[in-house]
N, C-alpha and C positions, 0 to 999 in steps of 0.2 A: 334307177340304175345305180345312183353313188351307194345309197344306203344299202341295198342287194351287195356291190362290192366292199362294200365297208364291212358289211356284217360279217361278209364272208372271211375277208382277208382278216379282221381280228379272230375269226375261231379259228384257224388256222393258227396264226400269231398265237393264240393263248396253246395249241398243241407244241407249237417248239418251246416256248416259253417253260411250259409245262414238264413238257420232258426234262428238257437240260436241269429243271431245277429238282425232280425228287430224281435223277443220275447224280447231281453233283450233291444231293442228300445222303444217299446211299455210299457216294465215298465217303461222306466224313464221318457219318456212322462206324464207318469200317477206321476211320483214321481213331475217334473216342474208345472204339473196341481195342484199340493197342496201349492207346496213350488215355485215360481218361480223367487226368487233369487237365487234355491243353485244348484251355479256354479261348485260344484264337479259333482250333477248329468247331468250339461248341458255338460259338458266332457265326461261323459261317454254315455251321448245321441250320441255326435260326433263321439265317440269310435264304437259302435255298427253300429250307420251309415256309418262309413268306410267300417268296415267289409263286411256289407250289398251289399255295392256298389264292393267290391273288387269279393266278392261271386259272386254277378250278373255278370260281367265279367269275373270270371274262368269258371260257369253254362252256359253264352252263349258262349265262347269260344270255350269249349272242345264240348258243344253239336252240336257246326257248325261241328268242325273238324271231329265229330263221324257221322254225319246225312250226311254229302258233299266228306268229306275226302277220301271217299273208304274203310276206315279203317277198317271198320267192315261191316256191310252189305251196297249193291248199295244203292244212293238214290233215287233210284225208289222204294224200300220197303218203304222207309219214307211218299213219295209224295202221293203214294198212299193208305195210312192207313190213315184211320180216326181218328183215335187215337190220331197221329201226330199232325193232326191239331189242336184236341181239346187241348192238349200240349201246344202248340204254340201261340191258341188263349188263355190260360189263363195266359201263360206266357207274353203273351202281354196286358192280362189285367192288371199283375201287376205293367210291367211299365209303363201303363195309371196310374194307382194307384198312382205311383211313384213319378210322375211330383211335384204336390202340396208338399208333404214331402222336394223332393231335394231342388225346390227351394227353400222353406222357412229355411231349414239348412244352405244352403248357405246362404241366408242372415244373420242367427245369427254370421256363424264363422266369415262372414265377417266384422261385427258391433263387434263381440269381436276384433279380429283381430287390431281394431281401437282403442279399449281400452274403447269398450263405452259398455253398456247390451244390447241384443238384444230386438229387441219390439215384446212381444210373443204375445201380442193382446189374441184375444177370438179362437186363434187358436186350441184349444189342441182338443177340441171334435171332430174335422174335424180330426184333425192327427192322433188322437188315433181311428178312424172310418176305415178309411184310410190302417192304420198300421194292424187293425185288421181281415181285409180283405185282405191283404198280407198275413196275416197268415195263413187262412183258405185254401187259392187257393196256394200256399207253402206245403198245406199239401195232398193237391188234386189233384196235377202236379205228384207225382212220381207212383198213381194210373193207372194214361193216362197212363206214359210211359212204367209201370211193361205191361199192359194189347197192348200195340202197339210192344213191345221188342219181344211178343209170337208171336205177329201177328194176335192177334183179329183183325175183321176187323169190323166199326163201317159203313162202306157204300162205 
């Protein structure tokens, strides 16, 4: 029963976590798109994208260990709900989403890192398009999974 609530409450935890941190990405985006010298906001661009990332990994973590683990229901209730997939497939849209963001952060930390600015080019509209559509499907995933947890079944 702890480990059931534990798993639970950390995927959970890793969706606000998650959230708040590529929301409070997407403003400093938007703050680098005005200002794109200021280096406190490209820190805290890094900051939220950490989180972003760490969230991503507690979310698919604990969701493997709850969907595979036995822990909570077989995963034959998973495999075969519709719901599931659509879950799945939007969470795997986000890390399609994703790609373009990581690598381009990585390139900045890594050009900071160097002691030189990063080259932020004509990227922001793309990132912030990007980041804004994480959002949306971020906010669209815990619908799938309220409506698959009952056991709708979509097919």
């Amino acid at each position: 029963m702890i480990v059931r609530a534990s798993l639970s409450a950390l995927h959970v935890l890793a969706l606000a976590i998650g959230f708040g941190a590529v929301f409070a990405r997407g403003r400093r985006l938007r703050d680098l798109r005005r200002s794109p010298e200021d280096f406190v906001a490209l820190r805290r661009l890094f900051q939220a994208d950490g989180l972003w990332g760490l969230a991503a990994i507690l979310w698919l973590g604990t969701g493997l260990s709850r969907a595979f683990g036995k822990v909570e229901k077989q995963p034959d209730f998973y495999l075969r709900n519709g719901f599931f997939w659509v879950k799945m497939a939007l969470f795997v849209l986000v890390l399609a989403l994703e790609i373009l963001p990581m690598v381009t952060f990585i390139r900045w930390r890594v050009a900071m890192s160097r002691g030189s600015a990063p080259t932020v080019g004509a990227r922001f509209a793309t990132l912030i398009v990007l980041n804004d559509a994480e959002v949306v499907l971020i906010v669209i995933i815990p619908f799938a999974a309220a409506l698959m947890a009952r056991g709708a079944w979509l097919f």
